[in-house]
Residue frames as a rotation matrix with the C-alpha (Angstrom) as fourth column:
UNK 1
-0.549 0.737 -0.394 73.03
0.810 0.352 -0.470 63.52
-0.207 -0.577 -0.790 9.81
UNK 2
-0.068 0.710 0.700 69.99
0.632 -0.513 0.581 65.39
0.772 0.482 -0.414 8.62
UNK 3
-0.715 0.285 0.639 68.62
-0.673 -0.530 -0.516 68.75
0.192 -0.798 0.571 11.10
UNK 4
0.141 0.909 0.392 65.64
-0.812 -0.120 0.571 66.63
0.566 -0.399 0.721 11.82
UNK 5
0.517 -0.065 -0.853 67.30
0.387 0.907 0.166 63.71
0.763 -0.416 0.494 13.03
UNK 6
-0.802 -0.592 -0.078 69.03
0.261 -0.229 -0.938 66.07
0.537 -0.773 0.338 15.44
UNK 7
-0.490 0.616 0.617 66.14
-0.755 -0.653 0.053 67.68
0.436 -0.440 0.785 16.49
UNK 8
0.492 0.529 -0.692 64.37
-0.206 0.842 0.498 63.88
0.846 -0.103 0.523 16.90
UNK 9
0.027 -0.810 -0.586 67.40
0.397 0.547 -0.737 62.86
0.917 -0.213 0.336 19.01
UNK 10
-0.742 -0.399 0.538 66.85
-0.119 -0.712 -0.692 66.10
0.659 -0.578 0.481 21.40
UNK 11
-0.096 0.846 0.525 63.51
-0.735 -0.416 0.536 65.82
0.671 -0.334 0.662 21.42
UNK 12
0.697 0.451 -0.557 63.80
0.008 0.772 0.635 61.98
0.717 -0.447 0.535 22.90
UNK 13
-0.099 -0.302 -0.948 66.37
0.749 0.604 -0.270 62.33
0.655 -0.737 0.166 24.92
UNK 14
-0.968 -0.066 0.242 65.04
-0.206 -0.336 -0.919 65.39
0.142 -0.940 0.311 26.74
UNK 15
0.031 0.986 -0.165 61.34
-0.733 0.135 0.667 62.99
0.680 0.100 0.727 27.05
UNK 16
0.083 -0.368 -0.926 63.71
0.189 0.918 -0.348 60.56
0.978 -0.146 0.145 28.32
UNK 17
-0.727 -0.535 0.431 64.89
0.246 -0.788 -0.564 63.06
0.641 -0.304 0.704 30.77
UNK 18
-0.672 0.312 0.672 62.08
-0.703 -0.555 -0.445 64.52
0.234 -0.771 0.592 32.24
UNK 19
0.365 0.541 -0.758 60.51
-0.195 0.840 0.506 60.84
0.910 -0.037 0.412 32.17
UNK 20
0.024 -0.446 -0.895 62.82
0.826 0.513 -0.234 59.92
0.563 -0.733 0.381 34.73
UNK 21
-0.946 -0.119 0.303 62.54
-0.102 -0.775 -0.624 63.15
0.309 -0.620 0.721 36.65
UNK 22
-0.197 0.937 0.289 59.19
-0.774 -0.329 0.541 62.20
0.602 -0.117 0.790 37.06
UNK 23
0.416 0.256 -0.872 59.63
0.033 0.955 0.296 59.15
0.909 -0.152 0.389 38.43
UNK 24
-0.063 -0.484 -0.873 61.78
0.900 0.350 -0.259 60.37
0.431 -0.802 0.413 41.13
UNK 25
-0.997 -0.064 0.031 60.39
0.049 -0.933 -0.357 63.74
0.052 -0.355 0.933 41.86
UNK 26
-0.698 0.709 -0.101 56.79
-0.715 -0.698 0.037 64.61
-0.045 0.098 0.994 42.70
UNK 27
0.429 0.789 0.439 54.10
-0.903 0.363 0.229 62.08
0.021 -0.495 0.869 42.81
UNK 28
0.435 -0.359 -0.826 56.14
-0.028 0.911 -0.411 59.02
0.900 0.202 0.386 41.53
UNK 29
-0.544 -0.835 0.086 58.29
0.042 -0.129 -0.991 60.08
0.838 -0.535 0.106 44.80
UNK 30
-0.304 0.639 0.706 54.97
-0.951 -0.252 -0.182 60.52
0.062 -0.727 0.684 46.98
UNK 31
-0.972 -0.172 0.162 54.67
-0.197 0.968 -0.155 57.46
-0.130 -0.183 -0.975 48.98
UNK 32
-0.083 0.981 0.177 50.76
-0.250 0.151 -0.956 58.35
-0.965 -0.123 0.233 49.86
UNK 33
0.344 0.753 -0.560 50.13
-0.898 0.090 -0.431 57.61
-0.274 0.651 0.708 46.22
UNK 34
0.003 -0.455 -0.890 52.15
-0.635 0.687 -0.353 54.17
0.773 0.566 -0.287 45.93
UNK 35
-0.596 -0.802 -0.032 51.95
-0.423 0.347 -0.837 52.83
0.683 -0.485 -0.547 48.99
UNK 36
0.350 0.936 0.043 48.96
-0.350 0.088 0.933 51.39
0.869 -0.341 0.359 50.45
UNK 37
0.464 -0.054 -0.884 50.51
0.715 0.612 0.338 49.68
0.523 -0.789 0.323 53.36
UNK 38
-0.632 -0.715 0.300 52.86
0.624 -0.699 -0.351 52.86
0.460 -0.035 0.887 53.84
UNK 39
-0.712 0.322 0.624 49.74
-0.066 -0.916 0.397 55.03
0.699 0.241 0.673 54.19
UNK 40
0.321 0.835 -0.446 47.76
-0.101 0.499 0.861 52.72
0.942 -0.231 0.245 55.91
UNK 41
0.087 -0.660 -0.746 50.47
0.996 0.033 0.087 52.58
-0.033 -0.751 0.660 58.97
UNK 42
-0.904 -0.426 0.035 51.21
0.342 -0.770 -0.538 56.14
0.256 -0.475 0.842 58.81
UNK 43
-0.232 0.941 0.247 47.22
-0.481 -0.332 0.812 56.94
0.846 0.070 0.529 59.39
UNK 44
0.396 0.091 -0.914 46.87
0.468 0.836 0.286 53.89
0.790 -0.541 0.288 61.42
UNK 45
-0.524 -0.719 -0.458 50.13
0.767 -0.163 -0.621 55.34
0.372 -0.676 0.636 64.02
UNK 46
-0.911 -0.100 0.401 49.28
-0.025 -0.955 -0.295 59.07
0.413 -0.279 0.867 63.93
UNK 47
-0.004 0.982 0.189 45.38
-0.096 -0.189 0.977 58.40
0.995 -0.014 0.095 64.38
UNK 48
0.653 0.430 -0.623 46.39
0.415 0.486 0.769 56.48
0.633 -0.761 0.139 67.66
UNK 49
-0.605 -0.796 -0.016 49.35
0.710 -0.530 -0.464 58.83
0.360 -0.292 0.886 68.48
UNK 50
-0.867 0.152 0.475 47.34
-0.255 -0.954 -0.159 62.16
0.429 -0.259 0.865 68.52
UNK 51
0.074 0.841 -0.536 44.51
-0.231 0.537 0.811 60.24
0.970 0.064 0.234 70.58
UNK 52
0.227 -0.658 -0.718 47.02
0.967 0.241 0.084 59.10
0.118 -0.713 0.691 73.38
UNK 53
-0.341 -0.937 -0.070 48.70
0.939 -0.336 -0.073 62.34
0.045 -0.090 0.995 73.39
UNK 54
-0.946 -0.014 0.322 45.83
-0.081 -0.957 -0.279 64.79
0.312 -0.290 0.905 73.41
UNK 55
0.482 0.771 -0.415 43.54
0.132 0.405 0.905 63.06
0.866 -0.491 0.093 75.43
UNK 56
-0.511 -0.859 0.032 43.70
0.046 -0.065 -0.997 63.96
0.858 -0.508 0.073 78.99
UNK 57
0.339 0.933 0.120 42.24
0.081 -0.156 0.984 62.74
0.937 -0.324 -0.128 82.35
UNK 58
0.216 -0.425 0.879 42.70
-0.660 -0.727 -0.189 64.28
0.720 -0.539 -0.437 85.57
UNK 59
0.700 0.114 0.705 43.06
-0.651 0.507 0.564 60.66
-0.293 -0.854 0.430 87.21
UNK 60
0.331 -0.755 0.566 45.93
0.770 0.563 0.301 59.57
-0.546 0.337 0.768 85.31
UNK 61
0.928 0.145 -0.343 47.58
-0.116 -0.764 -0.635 62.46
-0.354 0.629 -0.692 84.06
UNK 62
-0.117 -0.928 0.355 51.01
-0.540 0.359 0.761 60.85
-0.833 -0.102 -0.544 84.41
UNK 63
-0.328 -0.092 0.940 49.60
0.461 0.853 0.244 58.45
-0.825 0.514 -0.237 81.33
UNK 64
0.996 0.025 0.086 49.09
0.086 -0.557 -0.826 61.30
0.027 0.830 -0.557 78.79
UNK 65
0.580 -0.779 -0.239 52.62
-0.814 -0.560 -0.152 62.40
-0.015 0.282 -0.959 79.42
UNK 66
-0.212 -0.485 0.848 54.15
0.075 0.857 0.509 58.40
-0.974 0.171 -0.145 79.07
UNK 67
0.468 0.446 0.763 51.85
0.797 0.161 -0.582 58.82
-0.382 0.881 -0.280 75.44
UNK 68
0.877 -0.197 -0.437 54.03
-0.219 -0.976 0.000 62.17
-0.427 0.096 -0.899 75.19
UNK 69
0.205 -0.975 -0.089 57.04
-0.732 -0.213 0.647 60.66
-0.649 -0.067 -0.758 75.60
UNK 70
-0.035 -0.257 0.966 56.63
0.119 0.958 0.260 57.56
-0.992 0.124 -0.003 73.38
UNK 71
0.317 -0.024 0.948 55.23
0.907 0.300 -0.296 59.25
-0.278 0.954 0.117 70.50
UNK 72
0.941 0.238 -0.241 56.73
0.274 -0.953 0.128 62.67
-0.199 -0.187 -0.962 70.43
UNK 73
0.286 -0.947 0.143 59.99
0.904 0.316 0.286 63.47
-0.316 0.048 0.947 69.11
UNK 74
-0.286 -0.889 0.358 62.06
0.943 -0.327 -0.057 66.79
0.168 0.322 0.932 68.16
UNK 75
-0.864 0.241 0.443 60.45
-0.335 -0.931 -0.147 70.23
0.376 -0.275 0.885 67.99
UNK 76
-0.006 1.000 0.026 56.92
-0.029 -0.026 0.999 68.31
1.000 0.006 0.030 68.74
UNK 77
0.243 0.453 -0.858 57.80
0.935 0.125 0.331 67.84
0.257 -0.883 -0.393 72.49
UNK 78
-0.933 -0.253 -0.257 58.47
0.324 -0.899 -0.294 71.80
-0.157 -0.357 0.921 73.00
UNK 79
-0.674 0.737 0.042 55.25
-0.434 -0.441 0.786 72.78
0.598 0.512 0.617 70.97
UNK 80
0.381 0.775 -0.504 53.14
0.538 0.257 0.802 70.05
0.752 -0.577 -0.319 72.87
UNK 81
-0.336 -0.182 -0.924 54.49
0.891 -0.379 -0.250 71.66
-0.305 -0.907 0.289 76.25
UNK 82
-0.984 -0.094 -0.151 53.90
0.051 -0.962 0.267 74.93
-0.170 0.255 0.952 74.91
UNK 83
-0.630 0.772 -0.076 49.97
-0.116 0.003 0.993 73.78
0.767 0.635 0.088 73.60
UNK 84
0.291 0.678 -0.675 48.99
0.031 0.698 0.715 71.53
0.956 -0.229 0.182 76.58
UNK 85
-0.487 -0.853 -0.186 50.22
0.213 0.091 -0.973 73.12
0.847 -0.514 0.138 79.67
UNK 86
-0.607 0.531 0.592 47.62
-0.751 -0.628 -0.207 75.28
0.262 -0.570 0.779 81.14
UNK 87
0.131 0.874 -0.467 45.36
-0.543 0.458 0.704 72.30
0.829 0.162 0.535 80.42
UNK 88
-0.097 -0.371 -0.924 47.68
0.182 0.906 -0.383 70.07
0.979 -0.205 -0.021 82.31
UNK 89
-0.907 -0.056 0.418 48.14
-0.347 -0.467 -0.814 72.69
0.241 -0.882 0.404 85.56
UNK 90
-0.115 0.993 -0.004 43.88
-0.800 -0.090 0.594 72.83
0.589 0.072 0.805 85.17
UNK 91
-0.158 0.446 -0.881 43.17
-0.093 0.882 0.463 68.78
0.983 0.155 -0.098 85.07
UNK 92
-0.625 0.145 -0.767 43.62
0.695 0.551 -0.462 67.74
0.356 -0.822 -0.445 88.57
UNK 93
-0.984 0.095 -0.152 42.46
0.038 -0.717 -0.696 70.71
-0.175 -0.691 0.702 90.45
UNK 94
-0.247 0.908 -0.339 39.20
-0.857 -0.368 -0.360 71.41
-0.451 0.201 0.869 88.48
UNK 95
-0.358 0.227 0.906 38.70
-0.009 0.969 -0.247 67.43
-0.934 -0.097 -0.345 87.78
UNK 96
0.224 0.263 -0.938 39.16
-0.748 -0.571 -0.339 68.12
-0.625 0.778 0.068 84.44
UNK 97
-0.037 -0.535 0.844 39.09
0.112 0.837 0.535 65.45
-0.993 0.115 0.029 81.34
UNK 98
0.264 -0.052 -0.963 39.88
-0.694 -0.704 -0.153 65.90
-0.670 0.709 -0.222 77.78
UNK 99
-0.490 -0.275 0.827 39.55
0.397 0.774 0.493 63.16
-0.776 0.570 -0.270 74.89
UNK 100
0.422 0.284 -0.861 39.92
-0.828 -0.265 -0.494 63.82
-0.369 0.921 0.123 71.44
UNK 101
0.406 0.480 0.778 38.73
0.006 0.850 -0.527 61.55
-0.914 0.218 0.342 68.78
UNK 102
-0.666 -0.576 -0.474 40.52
-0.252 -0.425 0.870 61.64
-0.702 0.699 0.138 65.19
UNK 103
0.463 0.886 -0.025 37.60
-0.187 0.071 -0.980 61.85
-0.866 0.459 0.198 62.54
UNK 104
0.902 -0.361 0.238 40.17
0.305 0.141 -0.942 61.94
0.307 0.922 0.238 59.74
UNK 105
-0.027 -0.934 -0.356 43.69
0.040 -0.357 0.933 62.25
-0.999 0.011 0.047 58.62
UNK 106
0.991 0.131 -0.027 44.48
-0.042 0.114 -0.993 63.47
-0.127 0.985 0.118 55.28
UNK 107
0.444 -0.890 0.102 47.97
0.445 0.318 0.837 62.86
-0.778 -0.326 0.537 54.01
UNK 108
0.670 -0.097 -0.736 49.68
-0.496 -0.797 -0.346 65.33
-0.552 0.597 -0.582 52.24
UNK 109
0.526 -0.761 -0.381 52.61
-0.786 -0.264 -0.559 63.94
0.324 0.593 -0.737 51.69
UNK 110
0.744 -0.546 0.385 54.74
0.059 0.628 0.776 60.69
-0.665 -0.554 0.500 52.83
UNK 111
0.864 -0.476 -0.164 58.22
-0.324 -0.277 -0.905 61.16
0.385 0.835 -0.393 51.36
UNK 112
-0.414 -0.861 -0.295 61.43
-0.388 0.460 -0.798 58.67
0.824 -0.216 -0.525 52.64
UNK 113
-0.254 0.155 -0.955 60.67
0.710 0.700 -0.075 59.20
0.657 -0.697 -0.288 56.33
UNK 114
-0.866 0.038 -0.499 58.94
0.355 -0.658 -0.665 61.74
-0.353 -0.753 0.556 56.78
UNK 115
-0.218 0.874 0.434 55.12
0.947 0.082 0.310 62.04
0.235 0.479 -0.846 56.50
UNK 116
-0.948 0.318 -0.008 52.94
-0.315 -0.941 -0.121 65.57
-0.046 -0.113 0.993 56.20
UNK 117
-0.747 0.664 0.044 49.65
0.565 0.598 0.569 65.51
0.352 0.450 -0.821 57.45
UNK 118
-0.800 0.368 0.473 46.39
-0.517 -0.823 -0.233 67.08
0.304 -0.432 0.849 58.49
UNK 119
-0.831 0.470 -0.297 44.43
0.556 0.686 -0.470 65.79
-0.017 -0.556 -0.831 61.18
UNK 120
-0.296 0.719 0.629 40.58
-0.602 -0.652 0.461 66.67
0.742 -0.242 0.626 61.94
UNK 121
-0.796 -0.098 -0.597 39.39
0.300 0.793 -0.530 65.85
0.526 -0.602 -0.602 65.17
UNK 122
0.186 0.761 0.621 36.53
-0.054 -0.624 0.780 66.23
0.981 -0.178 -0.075 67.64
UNK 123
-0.652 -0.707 0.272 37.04
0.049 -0.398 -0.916 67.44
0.756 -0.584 0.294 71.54
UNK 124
0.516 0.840 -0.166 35.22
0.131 0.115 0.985 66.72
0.847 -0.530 -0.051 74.31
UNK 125
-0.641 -0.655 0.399 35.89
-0.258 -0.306 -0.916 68.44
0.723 -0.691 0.027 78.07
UNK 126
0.382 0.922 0.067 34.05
-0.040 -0.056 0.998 67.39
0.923 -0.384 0.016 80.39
UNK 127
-0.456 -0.700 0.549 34.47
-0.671 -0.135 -0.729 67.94
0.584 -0.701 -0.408 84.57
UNK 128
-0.791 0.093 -0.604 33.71
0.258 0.947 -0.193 65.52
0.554 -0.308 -0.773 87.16
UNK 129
-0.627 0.473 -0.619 30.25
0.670 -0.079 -0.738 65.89
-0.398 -0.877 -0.268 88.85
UNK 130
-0.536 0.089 -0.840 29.44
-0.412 -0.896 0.168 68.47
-0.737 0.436 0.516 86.37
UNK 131
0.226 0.206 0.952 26.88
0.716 0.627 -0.306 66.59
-0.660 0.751 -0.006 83.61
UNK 132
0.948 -0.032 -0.317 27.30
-0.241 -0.724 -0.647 69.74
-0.209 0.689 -0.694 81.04
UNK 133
-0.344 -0.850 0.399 30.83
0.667 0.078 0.741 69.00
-0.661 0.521 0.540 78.30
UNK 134
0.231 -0.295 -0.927 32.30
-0.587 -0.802 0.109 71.47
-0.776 0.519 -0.359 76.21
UNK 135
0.488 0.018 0.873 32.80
0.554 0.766 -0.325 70.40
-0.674 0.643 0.364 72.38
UNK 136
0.375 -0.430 -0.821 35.02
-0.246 -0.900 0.359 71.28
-0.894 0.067 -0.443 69.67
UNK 137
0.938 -0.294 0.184 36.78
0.340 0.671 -0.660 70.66
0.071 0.681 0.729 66.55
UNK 138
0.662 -0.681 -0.314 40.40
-0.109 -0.502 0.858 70.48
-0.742 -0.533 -0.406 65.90
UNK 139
0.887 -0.407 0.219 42.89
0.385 0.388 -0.837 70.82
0.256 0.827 0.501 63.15
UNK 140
0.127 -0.978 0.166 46.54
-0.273 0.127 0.954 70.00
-0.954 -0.167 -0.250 63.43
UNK 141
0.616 -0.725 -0.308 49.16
-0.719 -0.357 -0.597 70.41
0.322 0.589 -0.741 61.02
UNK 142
0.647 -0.614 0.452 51.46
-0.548 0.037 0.835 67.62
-0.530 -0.788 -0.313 62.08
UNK 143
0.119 -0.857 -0.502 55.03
-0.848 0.176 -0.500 66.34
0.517 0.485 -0.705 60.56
UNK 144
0.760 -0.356 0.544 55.73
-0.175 0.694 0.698 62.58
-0.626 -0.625 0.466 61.76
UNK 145
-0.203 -0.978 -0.055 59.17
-0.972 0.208 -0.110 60.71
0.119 0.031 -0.992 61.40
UNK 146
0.757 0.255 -0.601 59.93
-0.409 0.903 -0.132 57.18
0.509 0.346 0.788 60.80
UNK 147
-0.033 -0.998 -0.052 61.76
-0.842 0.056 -0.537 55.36
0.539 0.026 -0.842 62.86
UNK 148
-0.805 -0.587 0.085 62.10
-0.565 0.803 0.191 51.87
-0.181 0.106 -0.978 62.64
UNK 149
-0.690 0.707 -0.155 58.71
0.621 0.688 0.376 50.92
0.373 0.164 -0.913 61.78
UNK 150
0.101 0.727 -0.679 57.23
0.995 -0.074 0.069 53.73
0.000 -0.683 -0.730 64.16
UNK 151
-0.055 -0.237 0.970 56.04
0.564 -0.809 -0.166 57.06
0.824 0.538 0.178 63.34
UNK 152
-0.366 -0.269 -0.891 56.86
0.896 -0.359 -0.260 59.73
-0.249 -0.894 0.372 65.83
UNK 153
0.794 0.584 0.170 55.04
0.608 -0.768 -0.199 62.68
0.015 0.261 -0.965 65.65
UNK 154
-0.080 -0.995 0.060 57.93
0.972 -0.091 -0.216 65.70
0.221 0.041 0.974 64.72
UNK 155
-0.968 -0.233 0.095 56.22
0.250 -0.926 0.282 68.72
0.023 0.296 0.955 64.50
UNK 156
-0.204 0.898 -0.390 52.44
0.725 -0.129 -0.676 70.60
-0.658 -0.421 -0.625 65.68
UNK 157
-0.977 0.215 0.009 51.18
-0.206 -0.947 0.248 73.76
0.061 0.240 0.969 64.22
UNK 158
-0.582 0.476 -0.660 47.74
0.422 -0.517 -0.745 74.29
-0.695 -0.712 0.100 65.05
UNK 159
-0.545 0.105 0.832 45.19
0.829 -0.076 0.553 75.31
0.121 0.992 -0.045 62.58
């Protein structure tokens, strides 16, 4: 066998090689680019997850923290306690409501069962009796889980 048919032989089978490393590493491996229905459900969940869950009115405050517990799961319920307490103490006393809107979600990443994303949102406070609301934006960092069909937020961080 000739040197260039070795060299030919190396060259395809390490093309072959990092062909298939591509296919199962990095984008080939990134649902958000293959998956329209994948992406469309994790957007779809989290948009109505972090809606429910950091929206808060001082006449039902018991029904933010049911939206806590349904879509919240591992380090996110320590971090949401840890984000959304004072607010909570606040609400009743000072007839306090809080409803944020999700303007976007970008998706970093959706990989097995476990999506990366980054929310932007907009905040409104506003108190009872009081016409004058407080506005804001927000960005969140947040990690969701799959599980069975239903993403669970995993993880906060604040931007």
């Amino acid at each position: 066998m000739s040197a260039l048919t070795v060299v030919l032989l190396a060259a395809a089978g390490w093309f072959g090689f990092q062909a298939h490393q591509s296919t199962t590493s990095g984008l080939a491996a990134n649902t958000a680019f293959s998956d329209s229905a994948t992406t469309s459900a994790v957007t779809g969940q989290l948009s109505a997850a972090f809606e429910a869950v950091f929206s808060l009115d001082y006449q039902d405050v018991a029904k933010t923290q049911r939206a806590a517990d349904e879509y919240l799961t591992g380090n996110a319920v320590t971090q949401y306690r840890q984000l959304l307490s004072a607010v909570q103490q606040q609400a009743v006393p000072n007839h306090l409501t809080l409803t944020s809107r999700v303007r976007t979600i970008g998706i970093k990443d959706i990989t097995g069962t476990t999506a990366h994303v980054l929310v932007f949102a907009d905040q409104t406070t506003s108190r009872a009796g009081i016409p004058d609301t407080s506005s804001g934006g927000a960005q969140v960092r947040l990690t969701a889980t799959e599980d069975n069909g239903h993403w669970r937020i995993s993880d906060i961080a604040v931007l």
